[in-house]
N, C-alpha and C positions, 0 to 999 in steps of 0.2 A: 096082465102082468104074470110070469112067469117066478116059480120059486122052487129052492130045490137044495140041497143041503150039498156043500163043497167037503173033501175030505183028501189030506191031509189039511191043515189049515194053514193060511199064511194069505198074504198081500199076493204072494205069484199068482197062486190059484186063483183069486179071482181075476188078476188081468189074464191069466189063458182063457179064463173062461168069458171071459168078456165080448169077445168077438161076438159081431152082429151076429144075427140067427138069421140062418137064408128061408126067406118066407118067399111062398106060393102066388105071388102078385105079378102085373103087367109092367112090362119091363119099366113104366114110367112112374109105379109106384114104389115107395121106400118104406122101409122098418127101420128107426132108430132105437136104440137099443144101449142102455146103461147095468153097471152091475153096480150094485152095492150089496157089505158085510155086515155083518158082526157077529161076535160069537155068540155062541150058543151058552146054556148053562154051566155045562162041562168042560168047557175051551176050550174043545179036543176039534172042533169042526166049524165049518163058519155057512151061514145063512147066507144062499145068494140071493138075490132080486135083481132081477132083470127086467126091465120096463120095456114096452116094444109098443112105440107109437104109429100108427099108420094113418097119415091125415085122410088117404082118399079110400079104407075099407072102413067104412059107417056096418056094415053089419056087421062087422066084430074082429076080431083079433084073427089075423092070419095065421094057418098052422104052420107051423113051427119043428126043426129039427135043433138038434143042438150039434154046434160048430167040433170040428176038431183041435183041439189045444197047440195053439203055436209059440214058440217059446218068442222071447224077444231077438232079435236080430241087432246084432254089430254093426258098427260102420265098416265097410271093406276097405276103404283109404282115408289117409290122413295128409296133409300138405296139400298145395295146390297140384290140381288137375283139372283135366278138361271136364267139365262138368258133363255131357252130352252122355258122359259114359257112366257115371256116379247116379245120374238118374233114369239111367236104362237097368240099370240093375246088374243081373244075367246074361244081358242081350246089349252087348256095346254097343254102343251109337243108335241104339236103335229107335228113341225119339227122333235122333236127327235123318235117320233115313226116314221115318215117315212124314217127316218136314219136306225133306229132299224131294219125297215121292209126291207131293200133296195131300198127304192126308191132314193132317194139321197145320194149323198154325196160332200166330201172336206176335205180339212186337218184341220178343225176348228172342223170337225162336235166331233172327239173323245173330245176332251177339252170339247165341251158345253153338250156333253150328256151323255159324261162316267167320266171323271177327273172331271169336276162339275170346270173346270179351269179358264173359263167365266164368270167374275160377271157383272151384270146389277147394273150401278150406276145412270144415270138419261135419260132423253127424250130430247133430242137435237131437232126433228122436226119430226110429226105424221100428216101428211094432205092426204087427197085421195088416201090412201094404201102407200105413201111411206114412211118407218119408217129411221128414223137415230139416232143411240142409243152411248151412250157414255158406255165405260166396261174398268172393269177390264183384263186381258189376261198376266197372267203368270207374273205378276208384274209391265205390262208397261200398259198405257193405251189407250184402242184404238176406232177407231168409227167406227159403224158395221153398214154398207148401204142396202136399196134394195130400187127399185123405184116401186114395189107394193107387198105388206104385205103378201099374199101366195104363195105358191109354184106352187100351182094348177091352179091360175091364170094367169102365162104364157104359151102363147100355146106349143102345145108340138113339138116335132123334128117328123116333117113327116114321116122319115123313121124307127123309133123308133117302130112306131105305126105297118108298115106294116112289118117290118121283127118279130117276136115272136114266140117263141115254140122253144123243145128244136132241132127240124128237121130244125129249120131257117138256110138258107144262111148268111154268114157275113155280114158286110155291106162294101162296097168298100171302099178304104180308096179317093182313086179319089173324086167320088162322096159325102161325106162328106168335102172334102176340097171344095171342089166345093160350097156347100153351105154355108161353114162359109166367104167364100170368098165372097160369095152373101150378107149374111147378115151384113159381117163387110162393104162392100162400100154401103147398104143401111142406117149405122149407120153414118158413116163418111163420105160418100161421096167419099171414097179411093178406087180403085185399088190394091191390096197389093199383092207381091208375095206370093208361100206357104211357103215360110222358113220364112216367118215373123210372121205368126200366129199361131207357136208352144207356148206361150205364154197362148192364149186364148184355146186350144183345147188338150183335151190328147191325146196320139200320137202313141198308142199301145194297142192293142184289149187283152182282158183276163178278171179272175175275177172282176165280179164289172163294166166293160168297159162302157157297156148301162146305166148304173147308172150314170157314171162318163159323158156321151154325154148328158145326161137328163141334171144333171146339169148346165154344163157347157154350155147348150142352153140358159138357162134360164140367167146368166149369160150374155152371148153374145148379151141380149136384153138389156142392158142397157147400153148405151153412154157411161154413166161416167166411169163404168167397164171396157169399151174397152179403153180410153184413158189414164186410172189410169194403165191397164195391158201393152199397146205397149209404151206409150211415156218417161215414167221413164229414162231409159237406157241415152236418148235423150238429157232431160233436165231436170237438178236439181230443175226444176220449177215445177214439177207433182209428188204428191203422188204415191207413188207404192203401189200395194194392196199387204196385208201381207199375206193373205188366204183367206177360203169363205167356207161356210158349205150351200147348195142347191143354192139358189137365194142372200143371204148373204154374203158380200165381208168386210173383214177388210183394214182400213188403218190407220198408224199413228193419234193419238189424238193433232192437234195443236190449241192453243187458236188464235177463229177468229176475225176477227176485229172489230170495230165497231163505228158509230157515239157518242158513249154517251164516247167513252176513249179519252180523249184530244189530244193525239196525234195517233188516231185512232186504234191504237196497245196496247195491254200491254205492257208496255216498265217499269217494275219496279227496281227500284234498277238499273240503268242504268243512263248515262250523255242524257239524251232525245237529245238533239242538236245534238250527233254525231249520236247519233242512228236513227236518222231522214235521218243523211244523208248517214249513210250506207243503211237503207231500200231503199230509193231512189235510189242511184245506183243500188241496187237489182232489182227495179223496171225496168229502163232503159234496165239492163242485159236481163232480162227475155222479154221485148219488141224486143229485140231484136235477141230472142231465137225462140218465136213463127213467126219472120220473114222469118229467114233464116234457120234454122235447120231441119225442117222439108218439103217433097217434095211438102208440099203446104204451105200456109199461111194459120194461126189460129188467126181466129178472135173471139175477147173474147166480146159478146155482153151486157153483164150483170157485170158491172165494179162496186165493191162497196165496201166497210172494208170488209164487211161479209164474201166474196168469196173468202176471201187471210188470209191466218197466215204467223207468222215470225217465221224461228227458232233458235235458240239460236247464229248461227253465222250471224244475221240476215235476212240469205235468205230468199225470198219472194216464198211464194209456194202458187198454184193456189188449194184448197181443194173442190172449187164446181166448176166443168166444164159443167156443163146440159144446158148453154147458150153459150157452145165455138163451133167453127165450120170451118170445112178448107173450103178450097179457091170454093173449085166444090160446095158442098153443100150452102156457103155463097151463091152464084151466084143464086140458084136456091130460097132460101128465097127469096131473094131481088127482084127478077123476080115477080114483082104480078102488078095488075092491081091498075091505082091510076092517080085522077082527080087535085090531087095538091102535091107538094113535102113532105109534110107532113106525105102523106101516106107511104112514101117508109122509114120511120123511123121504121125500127125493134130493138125495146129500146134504147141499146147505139150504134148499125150499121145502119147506115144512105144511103141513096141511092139516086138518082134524077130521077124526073118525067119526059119524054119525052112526055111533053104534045100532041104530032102531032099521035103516037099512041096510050095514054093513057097509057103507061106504064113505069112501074119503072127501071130504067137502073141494069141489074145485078152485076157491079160494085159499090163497099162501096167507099163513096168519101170520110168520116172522117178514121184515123185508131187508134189501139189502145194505142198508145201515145198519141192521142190529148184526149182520153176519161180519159187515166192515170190523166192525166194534169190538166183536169177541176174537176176531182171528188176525187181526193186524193192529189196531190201537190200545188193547190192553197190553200186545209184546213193547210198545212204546211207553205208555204212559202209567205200568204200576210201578210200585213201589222199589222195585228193585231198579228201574231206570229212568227213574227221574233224573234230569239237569240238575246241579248245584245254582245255577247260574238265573233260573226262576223261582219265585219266590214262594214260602211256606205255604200260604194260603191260596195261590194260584193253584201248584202243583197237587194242593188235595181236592180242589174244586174241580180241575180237570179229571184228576182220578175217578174220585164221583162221579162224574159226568158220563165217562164212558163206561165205570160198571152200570151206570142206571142204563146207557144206550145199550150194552151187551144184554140186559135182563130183561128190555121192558117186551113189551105185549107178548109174544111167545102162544104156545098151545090154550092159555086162558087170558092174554090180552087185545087188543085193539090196536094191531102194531101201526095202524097210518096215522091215528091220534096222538100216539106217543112219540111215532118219531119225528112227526113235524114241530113237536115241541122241545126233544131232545136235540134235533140238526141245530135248532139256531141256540140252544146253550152252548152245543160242543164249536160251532162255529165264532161265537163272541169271545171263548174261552182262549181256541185258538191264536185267535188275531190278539186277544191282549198278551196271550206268553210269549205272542213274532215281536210284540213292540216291546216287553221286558228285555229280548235278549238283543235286540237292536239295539237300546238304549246303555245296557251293557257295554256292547261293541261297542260304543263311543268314547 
């Protein structure tokens, strides 16, 4: 873990400073790389913390330079366009000439660079290469990812490079699973069998094959891609990706949430009161999805309106995952060096100082119920926004309910004890304020 004192102070500063740090590893290895603040005594500077994970260097932390400050980047157009050009950047068309060329492909690529099927309607978020674009696509529309801007820019598939010409040997299909296997538990922190990662890799050598492993290399670098492609099936709680043309992956377009909508969602043309309390139980659902569902726990450390949309039967879906993490990989975050408990706060996953080593316990003592609780159910359910329309002693049982869900285990409690005991109050609490305002409506 890297720390280091920021100066002027402000939120810019750390996101310039946030860019990954280009570390000394083999092109197949990664550093992920978080900032976090706060001020200092004085208020005049802010504390950065930078955490830099490297699943595959066991002897230690890779050196390190630090990035140069990039400011945030604009969208260049607005209205529909031919997308081809919006996600070349600088270099018009220039995915779809390496489509053209063979260098890549996906089932997107023919739409964005022969059916012209792709409109580009505005700029969702454009920082240190990673573009996230909102489009048109065949009538519906969708958000087109990649966590850095060329194609060129991810390293390539080692064996890619040394099998070539047209006298090359195959490539084994063993030894290819073998390293998506590597790469997916360096992304996730997972073990996966190989019937699990037909999903992420194409599964049959022929026409195009090498094009299609390029691709879907480049793909297979990006977290949010691997958890959008395996966990769908799982839980209604994660986006499924619809396609991908090189490094570019589509997923459904849902409106996200945010601070400045009163009841944090769009919720228009809706009774807000019930639909408050069907998101909520959606919420509990899915807290309860990323518990038990999956062969690890998924700790969601980055909890905010932003990172969640609702869909029209209110379900609650997780649309940015780049801070979620299973149970092996949490452990290894949290595992850092630290002189006070403070330090073992990685954003909204908290951890305790064992001062007698100086280090952070790799156990999360908060989970992601109490973080639901303090950062989206208390903007619902205190006192300044209560319903009329549910009843006195409801409306303070609920309140209760989620100050005690927002306080309980923390840095001195037992937060799996408490909150399996808090889920199913705030859960009966729920369902009786849905069937108050039902009954209402009658």
């Amino acid at each position: 873990m890297l720390e280091g004192q920021l100066s002027p102070a402000g939120s810019q500063g750390c996101r310039l400073f946030q860019a990954c740090f280009m570390a000394e590893l083999r092109p197949w290895q990664f550093v992920s790389c978080h900032c976090q603040m706060r001020n200092d005594n004085s208020g005049m500077s802010l504390f950065l913390k930078v955490a830099c994970i490297s699943i595959s260097t066991p002897s230690g932390m890779a050196h390190v330079t630090p990035p140069r400050p990039r400011a945030s980047l604009l969208c260049e157009s607005s209205g529909p366009v031919h997308l081809g050009q919006v996600l070349a950047g600088r270099h018009p068309f220039a995915k779809c000439q390496d489509y053209r060329g063979g260098w890549l492909t996906g089932a997107l690529c023919e739409d964005l660079c022969v059916a012209g099927e792709l409109l580009y309607q505005r700029c969702l978020y454009y920082e240190r290469g990673k573009k996230v674009l909102q489009a048109q696509w065949r009538g519906r529309t969708v958000v087109l990812k990649s966590k850095r801007e060329a194609f060129s820019s991810f390293p390539t598939l080692t064996l890619l490079e040394e099998e070539v010409g047209p006298g090359a040997p195959g490539i084994p299909e063993a030894e290819l699973l073998l390293m998506v296997a590597g790469e997916v538990k360096n992304t996730l922190g997972l073990e996966l069998p190989n019937n699990s990662i037909g999903p992420l890799w194409p599964s049959r050598q022929g026409p195009g094959w090498r094009q299609q492993l390029a691709s879907a290399w480049s793909l297979l670098q990006q977290e949010e891609y691997v958890y959008f492609s395996l966990l769908p099936d799982l839980s209604r709680h994660i986006l499924p990706v619809l396609g991908s043309c090189g490094h570019f992956y589509a997923v459904e377009y849902l409106a996200a949430g945010s601070p400045h909508h009163r009841a944090l969602f769009p919720l228009d043309d809706v009774d807000q009161a019930q639909a408050i309390s069907h998101i909520a139980l959606s919420f509990l659902d899915m807290v309860s999805h990323f518990e038990s569902d999956f062969s690890h726990r998924l700790h969601l450390c980055d909890v905010k309106p932003e990172n969640f949309a609702i869909k029209r039967d209110f379900t609650v879906v997780a649309i940015d995952v780049d801070m979620a993490f299973f149970e092996p990989k949490m452990r290894e975050i949290l595992e850092q060096n630290c002189t006070e408990d403070e330090d073992c706060n990685f954003f909204d996953c908290f951890s305790k100082c064992d001062f007698r080593v100086k280090k952070c316990g790799a156990q999360r003592v908060n989970s992601n119920l109490q973080v639901i609780c303090d950062k989206i159910f208390r903007h619902w359910f205190s006192s300044t926004h209560r319903s009329p329309a549910i009843s006195p002693q409801l409306r303070l049982q609920l309140q209760q309910a989620v100050q005690e869900c927002a306080h309980h285990g923390g840095p001195s409690g037992n937060s799996r004890t408490a909150s399996s005991s808090v889920f199913w109050k705030l859960r009966w609490l729920l369902q009786a304020t849905l069937r108050e305002l039902q009954e209402v409506e009658k």
